[in-house]
C-alpha positions in Angstrom: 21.4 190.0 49.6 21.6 193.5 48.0 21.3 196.7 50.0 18.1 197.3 50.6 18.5 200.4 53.5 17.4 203.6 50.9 14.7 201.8 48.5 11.3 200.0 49.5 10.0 197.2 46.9 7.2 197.6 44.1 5.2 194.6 44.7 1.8 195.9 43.2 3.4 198.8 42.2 0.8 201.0 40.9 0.8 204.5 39.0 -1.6 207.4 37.8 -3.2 206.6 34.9 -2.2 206.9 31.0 -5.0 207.6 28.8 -3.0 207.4 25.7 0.1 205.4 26.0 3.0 206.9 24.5 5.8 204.4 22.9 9.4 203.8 21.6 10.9 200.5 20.5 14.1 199.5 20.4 15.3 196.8 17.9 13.5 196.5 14.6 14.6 193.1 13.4 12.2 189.8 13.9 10.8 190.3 16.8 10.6 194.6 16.8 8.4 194.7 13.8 6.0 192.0 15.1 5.6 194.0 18.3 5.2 196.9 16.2 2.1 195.0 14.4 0.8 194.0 17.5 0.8 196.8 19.0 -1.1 198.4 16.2 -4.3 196.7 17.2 -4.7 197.8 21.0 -6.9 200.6 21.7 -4.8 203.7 23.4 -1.2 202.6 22.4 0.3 204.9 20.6 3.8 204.6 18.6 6.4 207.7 18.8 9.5 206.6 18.2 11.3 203.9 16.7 15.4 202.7 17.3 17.1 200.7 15.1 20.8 200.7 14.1 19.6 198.9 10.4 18.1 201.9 7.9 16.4 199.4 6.0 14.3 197.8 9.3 13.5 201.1 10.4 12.3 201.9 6.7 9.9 198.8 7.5 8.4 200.1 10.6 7.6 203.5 9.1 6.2 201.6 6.4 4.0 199.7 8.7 2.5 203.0 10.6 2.2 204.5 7.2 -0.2 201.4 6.1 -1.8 201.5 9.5 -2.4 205.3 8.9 -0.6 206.2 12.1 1.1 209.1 12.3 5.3 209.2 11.7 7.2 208.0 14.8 10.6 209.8 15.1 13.4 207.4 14.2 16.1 207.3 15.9 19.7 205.5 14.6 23.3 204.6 15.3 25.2 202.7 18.3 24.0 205.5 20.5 20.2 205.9 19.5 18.5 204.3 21.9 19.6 206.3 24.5 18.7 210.0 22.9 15.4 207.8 22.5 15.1 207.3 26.0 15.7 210.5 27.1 13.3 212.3 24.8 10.1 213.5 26.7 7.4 212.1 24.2 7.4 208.7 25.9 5.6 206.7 28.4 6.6 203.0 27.8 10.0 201.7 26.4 10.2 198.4 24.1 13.1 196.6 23.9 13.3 193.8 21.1 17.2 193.6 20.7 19.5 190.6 21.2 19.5 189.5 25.0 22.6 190.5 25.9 21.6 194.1 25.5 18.5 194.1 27.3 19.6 194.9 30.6 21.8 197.8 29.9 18.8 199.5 28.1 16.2 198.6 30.5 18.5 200.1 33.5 18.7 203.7 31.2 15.6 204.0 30.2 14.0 203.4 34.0 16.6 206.2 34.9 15.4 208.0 32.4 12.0 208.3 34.2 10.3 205.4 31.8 8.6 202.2 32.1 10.1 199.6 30.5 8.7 196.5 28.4 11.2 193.8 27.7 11.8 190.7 25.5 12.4 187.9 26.8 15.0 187.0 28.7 15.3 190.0 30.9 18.9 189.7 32.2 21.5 187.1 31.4 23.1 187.3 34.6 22.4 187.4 38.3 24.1 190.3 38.9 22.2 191.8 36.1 18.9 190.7 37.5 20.1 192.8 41.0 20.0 196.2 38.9 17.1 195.5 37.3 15.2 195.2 40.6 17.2 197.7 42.5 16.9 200.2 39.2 13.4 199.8 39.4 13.0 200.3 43.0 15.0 203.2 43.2 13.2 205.5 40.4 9.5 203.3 40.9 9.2 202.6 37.5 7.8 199.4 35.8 9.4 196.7 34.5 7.8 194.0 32.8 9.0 191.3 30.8 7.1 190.4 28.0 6.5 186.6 28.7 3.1 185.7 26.4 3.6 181.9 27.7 1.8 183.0 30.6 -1.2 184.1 28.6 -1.9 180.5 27.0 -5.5 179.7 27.3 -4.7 176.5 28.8 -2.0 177.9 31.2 -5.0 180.4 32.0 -7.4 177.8 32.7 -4.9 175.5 34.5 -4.3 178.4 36.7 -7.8 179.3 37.0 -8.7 175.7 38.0 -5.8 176.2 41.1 -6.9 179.2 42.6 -10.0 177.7 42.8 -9.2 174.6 44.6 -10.4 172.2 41.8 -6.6 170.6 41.6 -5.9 170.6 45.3 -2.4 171.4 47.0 0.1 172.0 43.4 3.0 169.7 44.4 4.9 169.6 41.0 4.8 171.6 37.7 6.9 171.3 34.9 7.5 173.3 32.2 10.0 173.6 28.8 11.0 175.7 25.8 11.6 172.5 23.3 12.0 174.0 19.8 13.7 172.7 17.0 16.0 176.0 16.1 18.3 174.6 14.3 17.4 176.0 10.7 17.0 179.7 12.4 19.8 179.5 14.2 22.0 178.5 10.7 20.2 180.7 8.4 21.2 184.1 7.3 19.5 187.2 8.4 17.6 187.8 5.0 16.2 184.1 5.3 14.5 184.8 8.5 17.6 184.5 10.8 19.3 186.5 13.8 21.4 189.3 13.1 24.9 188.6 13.3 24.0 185.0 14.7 24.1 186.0 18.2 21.3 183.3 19.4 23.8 180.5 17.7 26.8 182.0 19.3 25.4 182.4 22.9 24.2 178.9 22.7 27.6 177.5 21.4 29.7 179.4 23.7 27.4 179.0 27.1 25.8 175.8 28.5 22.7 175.7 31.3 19.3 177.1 30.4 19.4 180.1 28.8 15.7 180.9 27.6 13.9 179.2 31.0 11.1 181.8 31.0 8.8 180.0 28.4 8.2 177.5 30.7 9.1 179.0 34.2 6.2 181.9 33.8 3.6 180.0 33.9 4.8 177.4 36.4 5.7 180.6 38.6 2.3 182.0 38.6 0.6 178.2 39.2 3.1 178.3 42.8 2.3 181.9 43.7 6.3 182.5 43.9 6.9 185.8 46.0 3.4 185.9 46.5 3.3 183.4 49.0 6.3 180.9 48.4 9.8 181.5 46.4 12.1 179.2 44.8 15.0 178.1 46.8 17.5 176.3 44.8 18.2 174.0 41.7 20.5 171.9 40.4 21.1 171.6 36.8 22.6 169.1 34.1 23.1 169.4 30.1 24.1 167.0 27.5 27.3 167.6 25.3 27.0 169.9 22.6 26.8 167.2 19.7 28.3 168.3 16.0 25.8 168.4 13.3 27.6 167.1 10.7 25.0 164.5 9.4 22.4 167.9 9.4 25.1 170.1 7.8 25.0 167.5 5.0 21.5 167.1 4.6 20.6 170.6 4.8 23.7 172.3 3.1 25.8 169.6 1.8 28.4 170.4 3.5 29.8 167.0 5.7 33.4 167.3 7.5 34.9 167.3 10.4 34.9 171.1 9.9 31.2 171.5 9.3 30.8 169.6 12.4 31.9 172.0 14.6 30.8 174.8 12.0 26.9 173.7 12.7 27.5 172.9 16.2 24.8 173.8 18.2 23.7 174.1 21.9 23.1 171.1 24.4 19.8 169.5 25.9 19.4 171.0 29.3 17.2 169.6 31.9 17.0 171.7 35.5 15.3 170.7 38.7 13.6 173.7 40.9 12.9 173.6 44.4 10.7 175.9 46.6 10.9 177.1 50.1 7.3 175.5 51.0 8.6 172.1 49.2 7.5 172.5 45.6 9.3 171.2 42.6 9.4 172.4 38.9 11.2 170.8 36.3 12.3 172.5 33.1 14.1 171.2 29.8 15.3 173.4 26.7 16.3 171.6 23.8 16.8 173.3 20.8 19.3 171.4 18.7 16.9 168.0 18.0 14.2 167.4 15.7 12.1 167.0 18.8 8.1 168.4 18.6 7.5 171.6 19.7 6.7 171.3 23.2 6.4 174.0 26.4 4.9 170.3 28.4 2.6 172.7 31.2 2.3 170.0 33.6 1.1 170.8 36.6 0.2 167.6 39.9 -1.8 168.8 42.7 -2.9 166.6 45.4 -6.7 166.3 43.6 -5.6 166.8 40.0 -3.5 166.9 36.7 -3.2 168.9 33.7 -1.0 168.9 30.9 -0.8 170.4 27.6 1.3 168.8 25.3 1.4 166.4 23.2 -2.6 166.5 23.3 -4.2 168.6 26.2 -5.2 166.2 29.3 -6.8 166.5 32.5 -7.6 164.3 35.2 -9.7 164.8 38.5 -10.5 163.1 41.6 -12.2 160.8 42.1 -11.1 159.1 39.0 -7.5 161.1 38.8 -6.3 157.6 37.0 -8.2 158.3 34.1 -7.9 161.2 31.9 -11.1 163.0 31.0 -12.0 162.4 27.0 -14.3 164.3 24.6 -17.2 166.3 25.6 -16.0 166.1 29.2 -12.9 167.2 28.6 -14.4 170.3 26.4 -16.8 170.8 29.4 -14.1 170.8 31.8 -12.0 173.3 29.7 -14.8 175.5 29.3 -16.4 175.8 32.9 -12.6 177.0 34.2 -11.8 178.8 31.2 -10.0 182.2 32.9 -12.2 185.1 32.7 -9.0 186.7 30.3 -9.5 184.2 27.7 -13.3 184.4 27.8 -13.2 188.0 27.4 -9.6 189.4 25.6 -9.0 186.1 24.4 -11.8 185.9 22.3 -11.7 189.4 21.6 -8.9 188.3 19.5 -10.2 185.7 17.7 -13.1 187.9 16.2 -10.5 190.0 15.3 -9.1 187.4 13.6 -5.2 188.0 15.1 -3.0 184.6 14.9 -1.5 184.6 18.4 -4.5 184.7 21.3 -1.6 184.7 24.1 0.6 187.7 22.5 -3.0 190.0 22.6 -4.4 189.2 25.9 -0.4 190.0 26.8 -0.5 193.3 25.1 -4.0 194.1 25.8 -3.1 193.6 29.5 -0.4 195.9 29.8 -2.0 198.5 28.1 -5.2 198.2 29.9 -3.5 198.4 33.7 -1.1 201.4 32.6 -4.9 203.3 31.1 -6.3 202.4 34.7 -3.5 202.6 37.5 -3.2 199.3 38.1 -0.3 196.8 38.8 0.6 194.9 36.0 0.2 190.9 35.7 4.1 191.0 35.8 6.5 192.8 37.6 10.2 193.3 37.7 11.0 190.2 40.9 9.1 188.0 37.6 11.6 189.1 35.5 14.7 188.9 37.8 14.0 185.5 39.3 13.3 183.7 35.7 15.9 185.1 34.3 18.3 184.3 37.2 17.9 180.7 36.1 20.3 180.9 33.1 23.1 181.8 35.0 22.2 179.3 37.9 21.5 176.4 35.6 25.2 176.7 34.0 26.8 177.1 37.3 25.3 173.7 38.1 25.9 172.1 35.3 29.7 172.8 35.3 29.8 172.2 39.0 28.5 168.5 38.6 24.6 169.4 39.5 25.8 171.3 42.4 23.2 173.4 43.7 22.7 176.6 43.1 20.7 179.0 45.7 18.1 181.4 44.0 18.4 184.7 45.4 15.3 186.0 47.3 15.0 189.6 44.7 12.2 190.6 47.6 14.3 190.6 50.2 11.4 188.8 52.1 8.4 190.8 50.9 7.1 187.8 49.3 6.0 186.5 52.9 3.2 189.6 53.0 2.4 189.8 49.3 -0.6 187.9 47.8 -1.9 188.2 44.6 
C-alpha cells in the first residue's frame, strides 16, 4: 500500500464549474481524429490545441475544425510537444489518444500541470504506473478519467439500471470480454488503416496476460459497485500459446514459411478469473488473433435474474428464470429499464444521426459534469484498478495461474463511498 500520510482521496471529486470547456489532444492518428470529430458535436467543448509528432495528421485535424468552422487550435509538434502543450494556460481538459505505453507519462504531466486529464484506453500498463496515476491525482485534485465508452452501451445501461433496482437480485457473477478479430489491423500498414509503427502487434507479441481488460471490466465494475461498496481482491490468469499464422499469412499475403509464421505471429487467447472481497466473480477473455465474432459477452447472474448481450441480447427473470424472455416481452422488458442516459443522451444521438450511441452519451457526460461541478461517471481508482489487470493477468499466467492480489488504489475508502 502506497503512502497515503500527505494526500486525501477524490472519490466524488468535484470542481467549480466550466462553462466553456477548453481542450488539447494529444495523438492525431486513428483514434485522435475521431475524438476530434466527436468532440465537434457536444455543446460547450471547445478545441485549442492539437499535438501530434506526424505534420500530415495534424494537417487533418486543422482541416476538420476548418470544415466544422471552428476556430484554429494551436498545433503543437515534435518528441517534446505535448508537454509545451500542457503547460500552456489556454486549457481545461487534456486528451490523450497515443499508443498505450505513453499514456501514463502524459497523464502524470499534464495533472502537474494543473489540468484534467481524459485518457484512451488503457490507462496504465503497469501497477506501479496505476500508483502515480492515483497518487498524481490526489496530490494536485485533478480529474482523471479514462475514456471507457463500453460502459455507455445501452444494454450495459439497462442491465445496470435493472440492478440498482433490485429487478436481478444479489449480482453473483458477471462476465465480460474484448473478443475482436485484429488480426488484419494489427498486420496492415499505417496508410491502410493500421497502428503507427505496429506498436499494438508488438506489445501483444512480446507480452502475454490481458492487456486491453477494460472493454469488458468497466461495465462489470460498475454492475459490482467496486470501491463503492466492494473491491476486487484477486485473480488468477491463464493464456494459450501464441500460435504462428502461417496458414493466414498465405491466405491473406501469400506469404507461407516457417519465416512468415513467426513474422505474423500474433498474441494468445487470454481467459482471467476475478474475485471480490464480498465473494463476487467476474470472468474476462481477450482474443484477438481468431476469426472469432465480435463479442464483449455482458453477462451478468444475480440471484433473481440474467442478462446477456451477445450473441443475441437475452434476459431471463424469476419466476420463470429457465426461460429467456422472446419478442414483445423482451422489447418491453428492455424498454421499461432502459437507463434514463439512453432515454435521454442516447437518443439525443440518434436524431442527430451520430454512428456510435455509447461514444456520445460518454462525451456528452464528461462534458456535462465538468459545465456543472459535478463528479464524473469515472474517476481515476476506475482507471487504476482496470488497468492494473494487465500486469496481474501476465504475472499469473507465467506463474502457473498463481494468484495475483489486486491492490486496494483507495486505501479503504471504498468501505464509506456509495455511488
Amino acid at each position: 500500500m502506497k503512502d497515503s500520510s500527505t494526500r486525501s482521496h477524490v472519490l466524488r471529486l468535484a470542481h467549480d464549474p466550466i462553462p466553456t470547456v477548453h481542450i488539447g489532444i494529444i495523438g492525431l492518428g486513428n483514434r485522435g481524429l475521431l475524438t476530434l470529430k466527436r468532440y465537434l458535436q457536444i455543446e460547450g467543448a471547445e478545441i485549442n490545441a492539437l499535438c501530434e509528432i506526424r505534420e500530415g495528421n495534424l494537417e487533418k485535424a486543422r482541416y476538420l475544425l476548418k470544415e466544422a468552422n471552428r476556430p484554429e487550435a494551436t498545433g503543437y509538434t515534435g518528441t517534446e510537444g505535448w508537454k509545451k502543450m500542457c503547460e500552456s494556460n489556454e486549457l481545461d481538459l487534456v486528451f490523450i489518444c497515443t499508443d498505450w505505453l505513453m499514456h501514463t507519462p502524459m497523464a502524470i504531466f499534464a495533472m502537474e500541470c494543473g489540468k484534467h486529464v481524459a485518457i484512451e484506453v488503457p490507462a496504465a500498463m503497469s501497477v506501479e504506473e496505476c500508483w502515480q496515476l492515483v497518487d498524481t491525482a490526489e496530490k494536485t485534485r485533478r480529474h482523471c478519467i479514462m475514456l471507457e465508452n463500453c460502459c455507455y452501451d445501452p444494454f450495459a445501461l439497462t442491465t445496470l439500471n435493472m440492478a440498482r433496482r433490485g429487478v436481478l437480485g444479489e449480482i453473483m457473477h458477471v462476465e465480460g470480454a474484448y473478443i475482436h478479430d485484429l488480426r488484419s489491423m494489427y498486420f496492415a500498414e499505417e496508410s491502410e488503416g493500421g497502428y503507427h509503427n505496429h506498436w499494438g502487434k508488438k506489445y501483444s507479441i512480446e507480452h502475454t496476460g490481458n492487456p486491453y481488460p477494460t472493454h469488458g471490466l468497466g461495465p462489470a465494475c460498475q454492475i459490482l459497485d467496486i470501491h463503492r461498496s466492494d473491491r476486487m481482491e484477486y485473480l488468477v490468469s491463464m493464456s494459450t500459446h501464441q500460435a504462428g499464422m502461417s496458414e493466414y499469412a498465405r491466405r491473406m499475403f501469400g506469404e507461407y514459411s516457417p519465416e512468415a509464421n513467426q513474422k505474423y505471429l500474433l498474441g494468445d487467447v487470454n481467459t482471467t478469473l476475478i474475485h471480490t472481497v464480498k465473494g463476487k466473480t467476474i470472468m474476462l477473455q481477450y482474443d484477438v488473433s481468431t476469426p472469432r465474432p465480435y463479442s464483449r459477452l455482458q453477462t451478468v447472474c444475480g440471484t433473481m435474474g440474467f442478462a446477456q448481450k451477445y450473441p443475441v441480447p437475452r434476459i431471463a427473470l424469476e419466476p420463470n428464470g429457465d426461460t429467456p424472455l422472446q419478442g414483445e416481452m423482451l422489447e418491453k422488458t428492455l424498454a421499461r429499464y432502459k437507463h434514463p442516459f439512453s432515454a435521454t443522451i442516447g437518443e439525443e444521438a440518434h436524431r442527430k444521426g451520430l454512428p456510435n450511441e455509447m461514444n456520445y452519451v460518454m462525451d456528452y457526460r464528461l462534458i456535462y459534469c465538468l459545465r456543472n461541478g459535478l463528479p464524473l461517471d469515472m474517476d481515476v481508482y476506475d482507471a487504476a484498478e482496470w488497468s492494473c489487470i494487465t500486469e496481474l493477468s501476465e504475472k499469473s499466467v507465467l506463474n502457473k495461474s498463481m494468484p495475483m492480489e489486486i491492490p486496494d488504489f483507495t486505501r479503504g475508502a471504498w468501505k464509506d463511498c456509495k455511488y
